[in-house]
C-alpha positions, 0 to 999 in steps of 0.5 A: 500500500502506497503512504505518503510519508509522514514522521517517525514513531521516534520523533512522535515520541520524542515529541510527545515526551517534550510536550509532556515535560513541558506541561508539567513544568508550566503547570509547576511553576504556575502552583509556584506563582500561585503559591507565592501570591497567598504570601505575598501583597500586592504593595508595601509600605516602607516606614520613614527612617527604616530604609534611610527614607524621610516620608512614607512610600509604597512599593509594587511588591508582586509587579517586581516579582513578576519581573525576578521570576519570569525569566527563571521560569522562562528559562527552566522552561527552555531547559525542560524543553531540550531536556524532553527533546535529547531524552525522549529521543534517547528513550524513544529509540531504546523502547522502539529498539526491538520493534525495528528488529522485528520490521527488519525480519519482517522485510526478510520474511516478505523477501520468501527467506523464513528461515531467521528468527528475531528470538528477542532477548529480554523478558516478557513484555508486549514486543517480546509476545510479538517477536515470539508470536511472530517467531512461531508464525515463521515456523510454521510458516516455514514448515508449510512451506516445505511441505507444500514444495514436498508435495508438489514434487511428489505429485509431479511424480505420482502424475507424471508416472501414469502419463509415461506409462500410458505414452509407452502403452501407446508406442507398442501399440503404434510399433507392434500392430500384432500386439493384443488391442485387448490387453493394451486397452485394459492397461490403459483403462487401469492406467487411467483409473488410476491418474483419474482416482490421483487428480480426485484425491488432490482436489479433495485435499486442496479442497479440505485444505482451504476449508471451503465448505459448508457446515452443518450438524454430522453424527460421525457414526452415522458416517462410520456406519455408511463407511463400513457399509460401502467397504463390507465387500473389500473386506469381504473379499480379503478375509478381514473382518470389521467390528464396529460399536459406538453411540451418537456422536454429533458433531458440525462441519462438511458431511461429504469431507468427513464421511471420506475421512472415514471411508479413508480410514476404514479402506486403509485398515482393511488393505493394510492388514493380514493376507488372511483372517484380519480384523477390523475394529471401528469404534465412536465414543463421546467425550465431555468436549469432544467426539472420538472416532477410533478404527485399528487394524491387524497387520504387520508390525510397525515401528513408531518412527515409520508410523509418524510417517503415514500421513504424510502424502503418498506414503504407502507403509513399508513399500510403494508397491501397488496392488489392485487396492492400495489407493494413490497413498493419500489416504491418510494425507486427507485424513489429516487435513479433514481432520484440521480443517475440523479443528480436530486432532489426528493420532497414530500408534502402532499395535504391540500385536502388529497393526495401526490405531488411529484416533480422530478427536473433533469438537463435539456438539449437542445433538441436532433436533432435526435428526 
């Protein structure tokens, strides 16, 4: 935004501490004048003989006063003046001198460098909240930052891998035309299912990311119910069983965002699980503030290191190997960033027995009379 220029906080300060200062001299010396007239009349009269004088006289005591104090008031006035003016400069530049470290790391950060902190030493004082604030905001700045460079790598890559395969598909067919149409075309098809599902799944988490939706009363079992339900032949056809149990868990936000956070939950516990006889476990419990949504797998044993990884985008466990399920590896990504966008909390832990917890904690609501 464009200012006209106008005068420091300094100078405004110093300004300010002067004129201060000189008021308070004025109105000083005033209580001093007005003190002094309580005592002194206005003339005097001078008794023969007591002076040297042979009649009587009577002399003007507060005019000649008024001609002693008025240049010693005048001058101490001129003193406080530069007085107010040199110190307030000087305080004004000690109390503004953190400020002008926090401006300097403003114009850094606007330059894209995030990396530097004001870490403002001293103790706790109104610009030591704003330099620590503003210290955090950077971090976490920073960090989002890189998460997102991250993740726009890794898209290009998970992207530009069903392009190529597609292109080298198409090459074979052009170069070899005995080559089986059918089997070109399949692979094309799953190729593309696969780009299609990929480019979803990203538009679902910038989606989520910017929360842009609506909001409305949800009752996450219900959500978990519809999930399982959806998912019964996938696991069905895996050998894994899904054991679900809980009350009415109301809670507000988008009822499209978090019925695919627990899709996404409910599908990553049943493909991330044991070649046979798996199980499943979807749990919904209500606490005082808070509605809590839990769903744990059998599976392989995982170490806490790897599972502090899992939410991280495409991110598959302990391989990148794609099965006719295993998803685009954004499945826990958008779990997480639902699960933010809802200003709730998202925590993975691994099973002593082999497998994942995963518990989603979302602010909870009275239930909704239009239920």
């Amino acid at each position: 935004m464009d200012r006209a220029p106008g005068l420091s906080v300094r100078l405004k300060l110093t300004l300010s501490y002067a004129g201060f200062l000189m008021l308070a001299g004025v109105l000083l010396l005033a209580a001093v004048w007005v003190f002094l007239l309580r005592y002194v009349p206005a003339r005097a009269l001078i008794v023969p003989g007591s002076t040297g004088t042979a009649t009587n006289a009577v002399f003007p005591v507060r005019s000649n006063l008024l001609h002693v104090f008025a240049p010693r008031a005048a001058a101490v006035l001129a003193f406080l003046l530069v007085f107010g003016l040199v110190g307030g400069w000087m305080l004004a530049g000690r109390m503004l001198g953190p400020l002008a470290r926090i401006t300097g790391a403003t114009r850094l950060a606007s330059t894209g460098s995030l990396s530097h902190r004001i870490r403002l030493p001293g103790r706790k004082d109104e610009f030591s909240e704003l330099a620590d604030t503003f210290d955090t905001m950077l971090a976490r700045l920073e960090a989002h930052v890189a998460e997102q460079r991250r993740f726009a790598a890794n898209a290009s890559h998970e992207l530009r891998t069903p392009l190529a395969i597609s292109k080298a598909l198409l090459d074979v067919a052009r170069t070899d035309p005995n080559h089986d149409v059918g089997e070109v075309i399949d692979r094309l098809h799953a190729v593309n299912t696969r780009a299609i599902g990929l480019t979803e799944a990203l538009l679902l988490l910038s989606r989520a990311d910017q929360r842009s939706f609506t909001r409305e009363h949800v009752d996450l079992s219900l959500m978990a119910e519809e999930a399982t339900e959806t998912l019964l032949p996938l696991a069905e056809k895996r050998d894994v069983t899904i054991e679900t149990r809980g009350d009415i868990a109301p809670t507000i936000g988008s009822q499209a965002l978090l019925l695919q956070l627990t899709t996404n939950l409910v599908h990553n516990a049943i493909v991330h699980n044991l070649p046979a006889q798996g199980t499943v476990w979807v749990d919904i419990s209500v606490r005082p503030k808070t509605v809590v949504l839990t769903v744990e797998n059998t599976g392989e044993k995982l170490t806490p290191e790897l599972v502090s990884t899992l939410t991280e985008p495409f991110q598959r466990g302990t391989e990148r190997v794609h099965t006719d399920h295993a998803g685009v590896g954004l499945g826990l990504a958008i779990v997480r960033t639902i699960t933010q966008a809802h200003d709730g909390t998202l925590t993975l832990t691994p099973r002593s027995a082999g497998g994942v917890r995963v518990t989603v904690e979302l602010p909870a609501t009275e239930p909704h009379s239009g239920r």
